[in-house]
FIRO-565396 format. One record per residue (C-alpha): residue in three letters; x, y, z. Coordinates in steps of 0.25 Angstrom, whole numbers, padded with zeros to 4 digits, always signed. Layout:
<pts>
ALAXYZ
...
</pts>
This chain:
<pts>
UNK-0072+0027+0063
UNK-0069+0012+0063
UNK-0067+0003+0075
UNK-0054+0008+0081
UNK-0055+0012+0093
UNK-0047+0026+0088
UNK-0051+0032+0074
UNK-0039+0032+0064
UNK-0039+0046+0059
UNK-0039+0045+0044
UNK-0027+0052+0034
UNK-0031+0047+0022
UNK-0043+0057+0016
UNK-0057+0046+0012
UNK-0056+0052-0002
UNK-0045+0047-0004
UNK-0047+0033+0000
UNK-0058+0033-0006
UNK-0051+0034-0021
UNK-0040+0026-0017
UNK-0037+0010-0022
UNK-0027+0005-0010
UNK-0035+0004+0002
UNK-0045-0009+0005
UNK-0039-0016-0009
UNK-0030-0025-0007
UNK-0022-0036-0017
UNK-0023-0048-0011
UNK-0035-0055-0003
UNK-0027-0057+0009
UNK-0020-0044+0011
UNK-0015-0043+0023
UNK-0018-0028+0023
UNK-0032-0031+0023
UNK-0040-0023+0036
UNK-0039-0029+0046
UNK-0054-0027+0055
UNK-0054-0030+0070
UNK-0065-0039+0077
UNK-0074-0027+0079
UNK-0069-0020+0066
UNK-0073-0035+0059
UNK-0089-0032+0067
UNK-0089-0018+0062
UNK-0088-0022+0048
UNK-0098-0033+0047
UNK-0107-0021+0054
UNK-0103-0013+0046
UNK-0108-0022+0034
UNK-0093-0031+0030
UNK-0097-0047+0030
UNK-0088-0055+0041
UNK-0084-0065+0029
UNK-0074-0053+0028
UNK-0067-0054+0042
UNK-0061-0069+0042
UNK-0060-0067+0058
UNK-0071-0058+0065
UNK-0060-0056+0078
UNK-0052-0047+0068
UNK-0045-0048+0055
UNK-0042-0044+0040
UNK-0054-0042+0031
UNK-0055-0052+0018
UNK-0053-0044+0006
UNK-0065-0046-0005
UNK-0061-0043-0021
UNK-0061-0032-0026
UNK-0075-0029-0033
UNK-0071-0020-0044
UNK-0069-0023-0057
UNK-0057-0019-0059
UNK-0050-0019-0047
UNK-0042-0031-0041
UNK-0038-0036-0028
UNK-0047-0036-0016
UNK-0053-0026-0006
UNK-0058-0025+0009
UNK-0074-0030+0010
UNK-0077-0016+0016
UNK-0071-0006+0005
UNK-0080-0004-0007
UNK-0073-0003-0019
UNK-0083+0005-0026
UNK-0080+0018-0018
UNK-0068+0014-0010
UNK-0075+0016+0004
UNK-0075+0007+0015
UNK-0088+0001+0020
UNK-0086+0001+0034
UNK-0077+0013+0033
UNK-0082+0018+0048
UNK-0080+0003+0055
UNK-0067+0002+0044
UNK-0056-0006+0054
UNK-0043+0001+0062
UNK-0034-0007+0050
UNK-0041+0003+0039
UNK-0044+0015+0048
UNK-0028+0015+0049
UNK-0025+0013+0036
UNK-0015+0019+0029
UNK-0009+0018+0041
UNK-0006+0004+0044
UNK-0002-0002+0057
UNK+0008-0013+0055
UNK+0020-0020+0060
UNK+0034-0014+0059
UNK+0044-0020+0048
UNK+0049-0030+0060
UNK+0034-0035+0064
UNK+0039-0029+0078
UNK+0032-0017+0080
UNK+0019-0011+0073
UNK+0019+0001+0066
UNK+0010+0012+0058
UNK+0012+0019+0046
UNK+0006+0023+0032
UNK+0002+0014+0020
UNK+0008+0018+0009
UNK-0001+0009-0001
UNK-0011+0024+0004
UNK-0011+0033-0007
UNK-0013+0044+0003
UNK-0002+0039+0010
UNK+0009+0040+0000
UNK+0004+0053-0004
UNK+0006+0059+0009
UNK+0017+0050+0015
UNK+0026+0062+0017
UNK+0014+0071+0025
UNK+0017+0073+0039
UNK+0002+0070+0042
UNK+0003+0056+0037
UNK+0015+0053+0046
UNK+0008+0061+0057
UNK-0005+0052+0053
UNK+0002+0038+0056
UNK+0008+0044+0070
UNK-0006+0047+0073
UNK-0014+0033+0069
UNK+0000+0026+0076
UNK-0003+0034+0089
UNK-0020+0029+0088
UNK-0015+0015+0086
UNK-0006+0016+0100
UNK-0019+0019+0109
UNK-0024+0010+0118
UNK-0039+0008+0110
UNK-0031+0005+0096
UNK-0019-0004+0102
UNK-0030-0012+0108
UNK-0038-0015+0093
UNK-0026-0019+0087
UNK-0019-0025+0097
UNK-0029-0033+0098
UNK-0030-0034+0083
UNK-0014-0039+0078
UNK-0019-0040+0065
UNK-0022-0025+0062
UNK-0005-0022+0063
UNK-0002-0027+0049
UNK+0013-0034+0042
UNK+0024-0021+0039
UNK+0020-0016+0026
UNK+0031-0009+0018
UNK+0022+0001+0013
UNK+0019+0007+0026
UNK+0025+0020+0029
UNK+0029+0029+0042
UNK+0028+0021+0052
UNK+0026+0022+0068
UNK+0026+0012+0078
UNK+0016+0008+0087
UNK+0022+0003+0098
UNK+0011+0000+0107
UNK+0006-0010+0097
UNK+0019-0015+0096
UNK+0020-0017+0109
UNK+0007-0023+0113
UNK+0008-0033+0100
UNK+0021-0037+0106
UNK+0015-0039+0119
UNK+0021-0030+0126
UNK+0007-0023+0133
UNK+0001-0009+0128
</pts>
């Protein structure tokens, strides 16, 4: 269930993460599209067995990446996905950044206004990008992300709405994050 106050319902079926390469890899060691964990998200995972050398700051940040372990494999992965069967290992405390994932929550093109909408890097995703349900899936993760419980952890947590990604597809605006990241009340 994670620590959101709201669970993200899930599109993507497990199998099918589970035999995929894209998530919890990434090319670089500072990826900026490392998870990002909360404060309480950072607590859950050292409970849940993750060492705090990982988190650079226990109020809240992005997770250091480690190398990956496998032979033949390059780049670096998140300290909390095993390689060898591609779960995650604190997959029932995982953070709101993954839970939503592939949806990500970002800045518009501008940086004026924030936004959802689907990763296309997602196998899943670009094999059903034209399905009604995966349109219908962003409106219904956009509309969990305007209640009071959710604009409150991110709100209180910037750092969770990442750059515009180009990759990134049907997007909705969330305007009552825009507006309280503006300032402008809830």
């Amino acid at each position: 269930m994670g620590n959101s106050a709201i669970p993200i319902p899930q599109i993507v079926p497990s199998k099918r993460c589970f035999s995929c390469d894209v998530c919890c890899r990434f090319p670089e060691k500072d990826s900026f599209l490392r998870p990002f964990f909360t404060r309480e998200e950072i607590q859950a995972a050292i409970r849940a067995g993750i060492s705090p050398e990982f988190f650079p700051n226990p109020e809240g940040c992005q997770i250091s990446l480690v190398p990956n372990p496998l032979p033949e494999a390059e780049g670096y992965i998140c300290p909390c996905f095993n390689p060898e069967n591609g779960h995650c290992k604190i997959y029932e405390v995982r953070p709101l950044d993954c839970q939503l994932y592939p949806v990500a929550l970002m800045q518009d093109e501008q940086s004026e206004g924030v936004v959802v909408g689907l990763d296309t890097k997602c196998p899943y995703v670009k094999e059903h990008i034209e399905d009604a349900a995966m349109s219908q899936y962003v409106q219904e993760v956009a509309s969990l992300l305007e209640s009071s419980a959710m604009r409150q952890v991110v709100n209180g947590n910037p750092s969770l709405i990442q750059r515009h990604q180009d990759d990134v597809i049907f997007l909705y605006p969330v305007e009552s994050l825009t507006r309280a990241l503006k300032g402008q009340g809830k």
